[in-house]
C-alpha positions in Angstrom: 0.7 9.8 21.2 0.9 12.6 23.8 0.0 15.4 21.1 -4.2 16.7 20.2 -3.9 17.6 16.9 -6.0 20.9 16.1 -7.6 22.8 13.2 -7.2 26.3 12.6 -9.6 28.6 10.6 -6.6 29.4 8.3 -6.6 25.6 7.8 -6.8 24.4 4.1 -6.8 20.9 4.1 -6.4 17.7 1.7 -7.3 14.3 2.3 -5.7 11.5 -0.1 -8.2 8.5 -0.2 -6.9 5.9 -2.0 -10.5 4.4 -2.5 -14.0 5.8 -1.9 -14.3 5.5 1.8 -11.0 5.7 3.1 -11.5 9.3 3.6 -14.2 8.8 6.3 -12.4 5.8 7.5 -9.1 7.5 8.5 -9.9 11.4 8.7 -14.1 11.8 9.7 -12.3 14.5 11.8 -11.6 16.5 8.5 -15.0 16.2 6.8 -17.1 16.5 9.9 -15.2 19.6 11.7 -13.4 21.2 8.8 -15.8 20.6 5.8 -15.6 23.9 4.4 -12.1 23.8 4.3 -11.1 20.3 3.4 -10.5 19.3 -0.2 -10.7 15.2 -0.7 -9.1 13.3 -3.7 -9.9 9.7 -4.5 -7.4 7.6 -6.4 -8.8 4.6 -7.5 -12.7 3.8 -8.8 -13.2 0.8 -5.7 -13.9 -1.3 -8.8 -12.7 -4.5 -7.3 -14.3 -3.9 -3.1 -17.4 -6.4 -4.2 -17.0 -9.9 -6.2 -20.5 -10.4 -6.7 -20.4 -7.5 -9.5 -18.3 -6.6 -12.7 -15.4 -4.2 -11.5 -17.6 -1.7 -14.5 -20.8 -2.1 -11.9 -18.9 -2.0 -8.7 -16.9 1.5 -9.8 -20.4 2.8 -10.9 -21.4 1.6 -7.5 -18.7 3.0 -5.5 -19.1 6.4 -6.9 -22.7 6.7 -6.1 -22.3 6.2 -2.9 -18.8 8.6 -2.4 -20.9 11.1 -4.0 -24.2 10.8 -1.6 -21.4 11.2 1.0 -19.9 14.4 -0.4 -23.5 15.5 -0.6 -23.9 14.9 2.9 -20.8 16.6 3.8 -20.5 18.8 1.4 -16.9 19.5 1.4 -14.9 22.5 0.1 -13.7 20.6 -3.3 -13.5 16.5 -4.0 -12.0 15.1 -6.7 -12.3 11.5 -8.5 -9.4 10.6 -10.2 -10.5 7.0 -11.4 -7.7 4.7 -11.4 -8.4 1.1 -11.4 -8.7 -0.4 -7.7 -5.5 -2.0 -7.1 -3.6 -1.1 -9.8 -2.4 2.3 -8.1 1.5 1.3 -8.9 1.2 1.7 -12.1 -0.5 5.0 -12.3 2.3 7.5 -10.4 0.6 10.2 -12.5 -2.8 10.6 -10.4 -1.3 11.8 -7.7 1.4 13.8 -9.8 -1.1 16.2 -11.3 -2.7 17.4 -7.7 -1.2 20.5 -6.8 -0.4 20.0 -2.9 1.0 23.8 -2.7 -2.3 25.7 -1.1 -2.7 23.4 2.1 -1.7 23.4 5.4 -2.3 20.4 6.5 -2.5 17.1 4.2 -3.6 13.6 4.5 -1.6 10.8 3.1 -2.2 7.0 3.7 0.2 4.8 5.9 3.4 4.3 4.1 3.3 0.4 5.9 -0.1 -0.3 5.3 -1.2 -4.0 4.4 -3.1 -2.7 1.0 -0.6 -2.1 -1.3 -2.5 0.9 -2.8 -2.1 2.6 0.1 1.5 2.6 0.0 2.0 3.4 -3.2 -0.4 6.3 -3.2 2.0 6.9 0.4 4.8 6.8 -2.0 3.8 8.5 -4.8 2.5 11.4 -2.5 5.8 12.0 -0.4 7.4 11.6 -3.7 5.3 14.5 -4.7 5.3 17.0 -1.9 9.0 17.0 -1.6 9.0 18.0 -5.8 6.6 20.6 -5.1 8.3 21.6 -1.9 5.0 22.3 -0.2 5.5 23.6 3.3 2.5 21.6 4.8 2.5 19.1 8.1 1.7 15.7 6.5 0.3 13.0 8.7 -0.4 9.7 7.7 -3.7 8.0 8.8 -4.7 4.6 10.1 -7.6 2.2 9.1 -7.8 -0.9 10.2 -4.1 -1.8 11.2 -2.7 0.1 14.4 0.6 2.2 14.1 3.2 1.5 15.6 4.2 5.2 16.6 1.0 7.4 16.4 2.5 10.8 17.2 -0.9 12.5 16.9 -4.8 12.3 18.2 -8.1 13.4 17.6 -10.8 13.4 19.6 -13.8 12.2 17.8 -15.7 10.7 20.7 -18.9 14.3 20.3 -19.0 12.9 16.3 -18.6 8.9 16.4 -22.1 8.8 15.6 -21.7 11.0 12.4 -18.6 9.0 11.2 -20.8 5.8 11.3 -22.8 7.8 9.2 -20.1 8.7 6.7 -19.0 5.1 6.9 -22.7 3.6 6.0 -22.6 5.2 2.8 -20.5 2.6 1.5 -23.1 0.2 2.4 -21.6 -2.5 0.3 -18.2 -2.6 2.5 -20.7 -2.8 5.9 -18.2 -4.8 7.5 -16.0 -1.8 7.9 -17.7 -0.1 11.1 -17.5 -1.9 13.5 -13.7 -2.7 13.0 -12.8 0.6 12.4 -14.5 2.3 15.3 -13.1 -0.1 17.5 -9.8 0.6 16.8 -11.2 4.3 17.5 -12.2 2.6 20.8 -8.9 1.5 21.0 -6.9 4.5 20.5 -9.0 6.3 22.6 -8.5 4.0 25.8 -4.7 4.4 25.2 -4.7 8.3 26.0 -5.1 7.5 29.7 -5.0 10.8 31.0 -8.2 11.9 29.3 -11.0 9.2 30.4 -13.4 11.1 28.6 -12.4 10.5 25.1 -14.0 7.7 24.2 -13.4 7.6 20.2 -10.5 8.9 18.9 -8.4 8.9 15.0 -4.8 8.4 15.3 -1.9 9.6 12.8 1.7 10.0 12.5 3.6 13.0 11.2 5.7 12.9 8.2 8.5 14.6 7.4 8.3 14.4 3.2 11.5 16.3 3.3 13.5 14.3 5.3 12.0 11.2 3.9 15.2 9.0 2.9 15.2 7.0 -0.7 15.2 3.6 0.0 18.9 1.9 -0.7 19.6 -0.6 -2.6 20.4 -3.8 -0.7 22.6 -6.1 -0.6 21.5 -10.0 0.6 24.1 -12.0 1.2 23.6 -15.2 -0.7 25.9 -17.3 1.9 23.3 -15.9 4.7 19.9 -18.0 3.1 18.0 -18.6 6.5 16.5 -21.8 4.7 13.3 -22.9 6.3 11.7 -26.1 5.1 8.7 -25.9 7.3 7.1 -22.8 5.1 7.4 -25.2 1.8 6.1 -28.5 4.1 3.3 -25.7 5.4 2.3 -24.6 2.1 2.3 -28.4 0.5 0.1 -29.6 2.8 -2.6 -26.4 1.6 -1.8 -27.5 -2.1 0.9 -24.7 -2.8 3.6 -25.0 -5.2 7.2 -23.3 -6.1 7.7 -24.0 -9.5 9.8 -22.3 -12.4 8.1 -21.2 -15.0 8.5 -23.4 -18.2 9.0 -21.3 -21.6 5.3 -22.8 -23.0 3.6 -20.9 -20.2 5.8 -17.2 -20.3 1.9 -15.5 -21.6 -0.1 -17.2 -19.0 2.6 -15.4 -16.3 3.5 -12.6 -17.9 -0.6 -12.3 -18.4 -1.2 -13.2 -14.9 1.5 -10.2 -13.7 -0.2 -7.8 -15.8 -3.3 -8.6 -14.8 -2.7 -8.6 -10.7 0.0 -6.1 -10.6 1.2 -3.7 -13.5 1.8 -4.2 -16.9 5.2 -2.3 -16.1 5.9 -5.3 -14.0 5.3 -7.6 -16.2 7.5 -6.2 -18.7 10.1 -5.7 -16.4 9.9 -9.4 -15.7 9.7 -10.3 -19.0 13.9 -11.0 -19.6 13.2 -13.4 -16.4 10.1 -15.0 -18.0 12.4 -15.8 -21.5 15.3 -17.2 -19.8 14.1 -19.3 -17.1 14.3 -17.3 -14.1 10.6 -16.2 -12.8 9.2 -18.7 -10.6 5.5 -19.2 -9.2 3.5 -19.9 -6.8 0.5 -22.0 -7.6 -2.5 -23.6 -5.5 -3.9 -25.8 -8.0 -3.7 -24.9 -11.8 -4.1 -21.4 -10.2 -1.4 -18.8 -10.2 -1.1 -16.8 -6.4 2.4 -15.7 -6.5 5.8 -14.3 -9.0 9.0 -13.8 -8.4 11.6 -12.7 -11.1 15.0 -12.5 -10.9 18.1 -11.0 -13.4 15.7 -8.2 -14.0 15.8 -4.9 -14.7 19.7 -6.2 -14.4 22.6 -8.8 -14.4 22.3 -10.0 -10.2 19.0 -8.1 -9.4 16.2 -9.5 -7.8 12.4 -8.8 -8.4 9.8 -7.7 -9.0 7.7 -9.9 -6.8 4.2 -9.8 -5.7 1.9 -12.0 -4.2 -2.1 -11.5 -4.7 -3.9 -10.4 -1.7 -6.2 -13.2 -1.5 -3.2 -15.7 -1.5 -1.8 -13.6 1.8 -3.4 -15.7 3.8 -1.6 -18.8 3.8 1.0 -16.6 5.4 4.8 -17.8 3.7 4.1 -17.5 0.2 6.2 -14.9 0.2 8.9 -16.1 1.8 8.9 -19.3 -0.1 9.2 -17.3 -3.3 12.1 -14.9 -1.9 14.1 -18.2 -0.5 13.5 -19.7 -4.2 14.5 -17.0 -5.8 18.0 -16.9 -3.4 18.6 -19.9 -3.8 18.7 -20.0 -7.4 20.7 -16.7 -8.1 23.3 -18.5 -5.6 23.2 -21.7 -8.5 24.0 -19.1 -10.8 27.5 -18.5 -8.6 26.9 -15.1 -7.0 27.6 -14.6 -3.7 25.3 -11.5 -3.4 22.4 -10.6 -5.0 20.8 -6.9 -5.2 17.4 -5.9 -4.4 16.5 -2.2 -5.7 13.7 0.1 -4.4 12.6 -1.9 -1.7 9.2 -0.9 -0.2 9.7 -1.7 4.2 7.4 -4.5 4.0 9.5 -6.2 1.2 12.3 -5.3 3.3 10.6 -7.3 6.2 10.6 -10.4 4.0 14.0 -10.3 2.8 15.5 -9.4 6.1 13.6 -12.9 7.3 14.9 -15.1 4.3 18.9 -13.2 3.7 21.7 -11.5 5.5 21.6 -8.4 3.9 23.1 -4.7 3.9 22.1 -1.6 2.9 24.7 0.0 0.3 25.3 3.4 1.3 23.7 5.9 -1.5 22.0 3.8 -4.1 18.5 4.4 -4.7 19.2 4.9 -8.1 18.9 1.8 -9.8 15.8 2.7 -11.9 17.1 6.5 -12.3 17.6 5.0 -17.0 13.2 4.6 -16.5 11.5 6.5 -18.7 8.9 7.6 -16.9 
């Protein structure tokens, strides 16, 4: 993180905010030094940031106060593009139709971020600037959880008082502030050789053009690293693996829809008719899917867990062991997992043996998109 990274006047800059506030969580540098020249794009409508309100009053909410910050700041161009908070994989078309070719410099999320809008608005956006082939220097920007390469810094110790005031326009996420300046705090005590930064916002550069697909994998299905103390863990919290029973294929196939993607759930809909999705449940309540023999013969996934299930921790990796296990009773001896995000490689890497194959990200190329 040895490298200041520095406007120029011929700067035009774009900021990608996957919800209203992001963009003065991860880039205050932008809006406070570089107003006049920095165009911001919010993705989703923050519908879902506050329980104690209807998403309908929370997005009303939420754009209220993005919009008393944009008065404040009074950027060069923002644009609210009103996707439903945490449904950003199934809307690829919100950051298709932004036109990335005037800018210089652009803003994307962290492609390993722990908010899975934020990496599929990473995604979606590297997918985009390598169509477009847009000349910029991307960086991705951090929030809450630290890199684990920054390449890039910016000093924002003369304006850490105006960020908080960025931030405190989104009075109804006030818990953000003090977590995200101190990882400022924390960034800043890193650059050793400047002891008078005090504050500063860290990023890493991106290189959309040499950006590799994700292969397909192969997980070796003699390789299951079998753990029963994640299932003994999660028992003792009330958590369940179960297979889901043909008089309860709506209730899942609802429960996808609902938490992840209708595209998910039909995709896992072949899985939910023959007996091959399996769930996670606390309770009578659903926190967790995994389908397998979908979108083919020996293909695993989709999978998702919902965020406020992620804190029991193995969920994931009970589902993914499950899952293994029961395409092995089926008599493979490998299974294949397409379009694998890193963090879902993370998982699979701790429950399989597995290898990449060598030029196969196209297992989803028949999608009509």
């Amino acid at each position: 993180m040895s490298r200041e990274l520095v406007f120029n006047e011929k700067d035009r800059i774009a900021v990608i905010a996957p919800h209203p506030d992001d963009e003065c969580l991860g880039v205050s540098a932008a809006l406070l030094t570089a107003a006049d020249r920095t165009d911001i794009f919010v993705l989703t409508d923050g519908s879902h940031g506050c329980k104690t309100r209807t998403f309908e009053e929370e997005a009303a909410v939420r754009r209220r106060q993005f919009e008393a910050e944009m008065e404040y700041v009074r950027p060069h161009a923002y644009t609210w593009l009103g996707v439903e908070d945490t449904k950003m994989i199934a809307h690829p078309e919100a950051v298709r139709k932004i036109d990335f070719t005037p800018y210089t410099i652009i803003f994307i999320p962290w492609l390993e971020s722990l908010h899975p809008d934020h990496r599929h608005a990473a995604e979606f956006c590297i997918d985009t600037i390598r169509r477009q082939k847009v000349k910029a220097s991307c960086y991705s920007y951090e929030i809450f959880a630290p890199f684990h390469n920054p390449t890039h810094y910016i000093d924002i110790t003369a304006i850490e008082k105006e960020k908080r005031k960025l931030i405190r326009f989104h009075e109804d996420q006030n818990e953000q502030e003090e977590i995200n300046l101190s990882l400022n705090a924390f960034r800043a005590a890193q650059l050793i050789k400047h002891e008078d930064i005090r504050f500063a916002e860290t990023f890493i550069k991106v290189d959309v053009n040499k950006f590799p697909e994700a292969p397909d994998l192969l997980l070796k299905l003699y390789g299951i690293h079998e753990d029963p103390e994640i299932f003994k863990a999660l028992a003792e919290q009330g958590i369940e693996i179960k297979r889901v029973m043909p008089m309860n294929i709506s209730m899942v196939y609802d429960f996808i829809r609902d938490n992840f993607a209708k595209s998910w759930a039909d995709e896992s809909l072949p899985s939910l008719i023959n007996g091959d999705c399996y769930v996670a449940v606390k309770g009578r309540d659903i926190i967790g899917f995994y389908a397998i023999e979908t979108p083919a013969k020996n293909f695993l996934g989709p999978m998702g867990v919902i965020p406020s299930a992620r804190q029991y921790g193995s969920v994931a990796r009970a589902l993914e062991i499950t899952a293994l296990k029961a395409m092995r009773a089926k008599g493979y001896r490998y299974a294949i997992s397409g379009m694998v995000h890193p963090l879902g490689r993370i998982t699979e890497e701790m429950s399989c043996d597995l290898i990449p194959i060598p030029d196969s990200s196209g297992s989803y190329e028949d999608m009509i998109r």
